[in-house]
DOROMAR-451539 format. One record per atom (N, C-alpha, C): residue number from 1; atom name; x, y, z. Coordinates in steps of 0.05 Angstrom, whole numbers, plus 5000, padded with zeros to 4 digits. Each point is the difference from the previous one (the first is absolute). Layout:
! residues N
NODE,NUM,CA,X,Y,Z
...
END
This chain:
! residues 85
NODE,1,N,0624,1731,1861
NODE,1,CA,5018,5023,4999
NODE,1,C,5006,5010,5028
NODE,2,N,5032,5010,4999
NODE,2,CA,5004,5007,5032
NODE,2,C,4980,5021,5009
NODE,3,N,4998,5005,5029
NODE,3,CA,4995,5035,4993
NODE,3,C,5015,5023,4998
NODE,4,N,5020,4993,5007
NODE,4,CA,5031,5022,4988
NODE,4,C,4994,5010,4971
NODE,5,N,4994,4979,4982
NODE,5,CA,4998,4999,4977
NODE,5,C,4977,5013,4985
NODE,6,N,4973,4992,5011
NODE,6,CA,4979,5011,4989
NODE,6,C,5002,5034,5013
NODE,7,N,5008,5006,5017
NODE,7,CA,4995,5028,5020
NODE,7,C,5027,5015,4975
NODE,8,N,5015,4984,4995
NODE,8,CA,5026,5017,4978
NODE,8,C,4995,5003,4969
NODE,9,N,4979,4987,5002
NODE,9,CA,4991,5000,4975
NODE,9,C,4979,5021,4988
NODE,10,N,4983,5003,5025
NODE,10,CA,4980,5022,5011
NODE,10,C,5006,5028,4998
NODE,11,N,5025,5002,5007
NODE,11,CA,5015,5028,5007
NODE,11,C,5013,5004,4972
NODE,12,N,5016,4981,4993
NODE,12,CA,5010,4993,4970
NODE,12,C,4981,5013,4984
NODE,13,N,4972,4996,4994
NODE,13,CA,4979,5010,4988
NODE,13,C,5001,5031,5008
NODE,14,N,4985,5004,5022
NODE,14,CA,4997,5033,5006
NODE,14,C,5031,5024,4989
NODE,15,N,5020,4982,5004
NODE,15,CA,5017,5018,4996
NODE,15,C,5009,4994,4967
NODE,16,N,4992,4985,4982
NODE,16,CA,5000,5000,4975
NODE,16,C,5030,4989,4995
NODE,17,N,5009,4971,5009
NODE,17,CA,5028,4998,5009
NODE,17,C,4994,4971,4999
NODE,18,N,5022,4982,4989
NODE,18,CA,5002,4967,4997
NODE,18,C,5012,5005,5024
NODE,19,N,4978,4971,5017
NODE,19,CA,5010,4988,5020
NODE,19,C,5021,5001,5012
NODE,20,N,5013,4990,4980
NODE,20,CA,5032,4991,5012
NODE,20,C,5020,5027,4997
NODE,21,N,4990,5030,4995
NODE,21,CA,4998,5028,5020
NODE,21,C,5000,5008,5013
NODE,22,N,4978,4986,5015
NODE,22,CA,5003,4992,5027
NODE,22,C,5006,4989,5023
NODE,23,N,5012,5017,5018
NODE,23,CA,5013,4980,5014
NODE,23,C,4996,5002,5027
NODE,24,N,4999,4982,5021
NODE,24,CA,4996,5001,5027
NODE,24,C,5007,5031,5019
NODE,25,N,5016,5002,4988
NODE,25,CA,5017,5031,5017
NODE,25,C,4990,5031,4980
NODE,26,N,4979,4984,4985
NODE,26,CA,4994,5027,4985
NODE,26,C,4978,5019,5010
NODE,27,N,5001,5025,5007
NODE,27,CA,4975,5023,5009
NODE,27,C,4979,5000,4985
NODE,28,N,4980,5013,5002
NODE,28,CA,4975,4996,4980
NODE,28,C,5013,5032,4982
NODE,29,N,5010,5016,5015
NODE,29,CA,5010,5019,4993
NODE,29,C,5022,5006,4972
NODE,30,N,5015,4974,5013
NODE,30,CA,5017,4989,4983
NODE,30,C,4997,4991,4970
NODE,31,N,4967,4986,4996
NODE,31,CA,4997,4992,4979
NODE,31,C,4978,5016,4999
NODE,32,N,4996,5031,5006
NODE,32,CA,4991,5020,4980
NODE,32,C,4973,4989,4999
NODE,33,N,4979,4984,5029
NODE,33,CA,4985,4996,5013
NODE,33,C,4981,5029,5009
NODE,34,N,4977,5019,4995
NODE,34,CA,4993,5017,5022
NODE,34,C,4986,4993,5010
NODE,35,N,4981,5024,5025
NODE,35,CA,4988,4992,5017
NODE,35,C,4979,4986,4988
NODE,36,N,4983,5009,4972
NODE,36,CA,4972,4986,4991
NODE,36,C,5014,4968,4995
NODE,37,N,5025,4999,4988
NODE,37,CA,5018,4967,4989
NODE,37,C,4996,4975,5026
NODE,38,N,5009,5025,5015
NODE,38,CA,4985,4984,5032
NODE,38,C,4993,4991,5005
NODE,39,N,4971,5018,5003
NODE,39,CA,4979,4989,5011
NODE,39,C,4993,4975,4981
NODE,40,N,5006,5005,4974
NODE,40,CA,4986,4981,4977
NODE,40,C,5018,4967,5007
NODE,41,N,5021,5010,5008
NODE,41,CA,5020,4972,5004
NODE,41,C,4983,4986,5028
NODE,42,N,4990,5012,5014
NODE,42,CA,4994,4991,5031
NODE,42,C,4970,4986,4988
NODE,43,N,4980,5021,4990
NODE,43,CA,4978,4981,4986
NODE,43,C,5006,4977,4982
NODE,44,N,5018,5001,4988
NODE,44,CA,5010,4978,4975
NODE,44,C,5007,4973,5026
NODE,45,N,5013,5009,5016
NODE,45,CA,5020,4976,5018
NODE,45,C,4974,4991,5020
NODE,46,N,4975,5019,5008
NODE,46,CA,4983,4985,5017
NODE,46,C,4983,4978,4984
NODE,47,N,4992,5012,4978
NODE,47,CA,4984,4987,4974
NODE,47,C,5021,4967,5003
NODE,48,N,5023,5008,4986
NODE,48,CA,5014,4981,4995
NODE,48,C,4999,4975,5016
NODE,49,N,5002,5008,5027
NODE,49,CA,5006,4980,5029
NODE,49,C,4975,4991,5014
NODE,50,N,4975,5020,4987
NODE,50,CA,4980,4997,5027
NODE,50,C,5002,5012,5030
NODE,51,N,5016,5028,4994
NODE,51,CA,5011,5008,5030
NODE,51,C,4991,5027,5014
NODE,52,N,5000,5014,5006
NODE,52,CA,4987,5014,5017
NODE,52,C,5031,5021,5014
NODE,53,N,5008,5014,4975
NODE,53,CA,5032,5015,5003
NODE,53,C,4992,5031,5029
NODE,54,N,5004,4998,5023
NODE,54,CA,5000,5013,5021
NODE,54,C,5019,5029,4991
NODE,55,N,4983,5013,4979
NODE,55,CA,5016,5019,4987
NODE,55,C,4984,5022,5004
NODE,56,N,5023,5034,5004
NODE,56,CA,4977,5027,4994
NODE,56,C,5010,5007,4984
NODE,57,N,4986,5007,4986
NODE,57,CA,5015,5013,4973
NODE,57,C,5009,5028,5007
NODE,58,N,4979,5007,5006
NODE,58,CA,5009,5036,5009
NODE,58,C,5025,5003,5019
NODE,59,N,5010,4979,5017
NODE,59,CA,5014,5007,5017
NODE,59,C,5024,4968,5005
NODE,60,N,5011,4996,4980
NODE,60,CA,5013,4970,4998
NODE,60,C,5014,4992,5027
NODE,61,N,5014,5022,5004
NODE,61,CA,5021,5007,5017
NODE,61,C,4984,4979,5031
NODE,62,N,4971,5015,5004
NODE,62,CA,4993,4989,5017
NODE,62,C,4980,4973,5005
NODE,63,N,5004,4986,4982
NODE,63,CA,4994,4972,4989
NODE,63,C,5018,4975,5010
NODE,64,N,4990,4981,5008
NODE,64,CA,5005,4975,5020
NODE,64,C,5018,4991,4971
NODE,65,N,4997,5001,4971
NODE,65,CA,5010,4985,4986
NODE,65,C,5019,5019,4984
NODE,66,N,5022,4981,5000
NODE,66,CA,5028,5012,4992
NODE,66,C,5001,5011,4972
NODE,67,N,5005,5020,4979
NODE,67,CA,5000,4995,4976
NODE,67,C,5035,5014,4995
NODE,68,N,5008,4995,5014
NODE,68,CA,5028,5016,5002
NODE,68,C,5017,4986,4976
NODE,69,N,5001,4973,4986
NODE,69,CA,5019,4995,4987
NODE,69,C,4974,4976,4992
NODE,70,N,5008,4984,4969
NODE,70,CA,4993,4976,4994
NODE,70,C,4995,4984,5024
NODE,71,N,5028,4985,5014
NODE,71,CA,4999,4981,5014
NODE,71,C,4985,4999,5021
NODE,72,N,4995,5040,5021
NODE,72,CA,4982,5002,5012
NODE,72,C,4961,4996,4998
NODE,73,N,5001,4999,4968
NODE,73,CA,4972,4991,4993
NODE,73,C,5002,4977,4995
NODE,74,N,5007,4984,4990
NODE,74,CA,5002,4969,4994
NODE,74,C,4998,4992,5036
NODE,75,N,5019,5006,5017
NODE,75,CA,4993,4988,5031
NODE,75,C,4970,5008,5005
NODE,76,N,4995,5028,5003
NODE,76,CA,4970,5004,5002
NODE,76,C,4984,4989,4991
NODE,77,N,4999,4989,4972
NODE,77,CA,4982,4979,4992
NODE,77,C,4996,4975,5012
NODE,78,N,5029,4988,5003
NODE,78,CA,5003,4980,5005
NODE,78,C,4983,4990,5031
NODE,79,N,5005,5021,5014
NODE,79,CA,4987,4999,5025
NODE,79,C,4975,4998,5000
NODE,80,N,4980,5022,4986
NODE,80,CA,4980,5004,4998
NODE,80,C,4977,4977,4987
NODE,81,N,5017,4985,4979
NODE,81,CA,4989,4969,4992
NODE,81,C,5011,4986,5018
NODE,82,N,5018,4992,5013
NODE,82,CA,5000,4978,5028
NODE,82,C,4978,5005,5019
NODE,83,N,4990,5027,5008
NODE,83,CA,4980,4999,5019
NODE,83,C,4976,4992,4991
NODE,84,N,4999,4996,4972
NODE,84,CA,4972,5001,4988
NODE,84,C,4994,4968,5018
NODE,85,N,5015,4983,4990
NODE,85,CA,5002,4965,5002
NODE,85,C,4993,4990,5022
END
């Protein structure tokens, strides 16, 4: 499975929403995501990957990892499992 796919699928879940709902350009906001949906999506996606998400919860804004849109978490992943290798 891609990781575009499993990370959309992830979010898909927290926000109570088929997949294909989801979409690359969508906010977490957007799909009616809150801050606890979050955090729970960021533990779901490290679990998921084996990853180590460079996230504050308290303060997102000032966090190395993007959560600004779908596509900006799917890249953050994506990165974050290439360094693993």
């Amino acid at each position: 499975m891609q990781i575009r796919d499993r990370v959309i699928e992830i979010i898909a879940e927290q926000a109570v929403l088929e997949p294909s709902d989801v979409t690359m350009d969508s906010t977490l906001e957007s799909l009616g995501i809150d801050s606890l949906g979050l955090v729970e999506s960021i533990f779901a996606i490290e679990e998921a990957f084996d990853i180590s998400v460079p996230f504050n919860a308290n303060e997102p804004e000032q966090s190395d990892f993007d959560i600004s849109t779908v596509a900006a978490i799917v890249d953050g992943v994506e990165k974050l499992v290439k360094e693993q290798t």
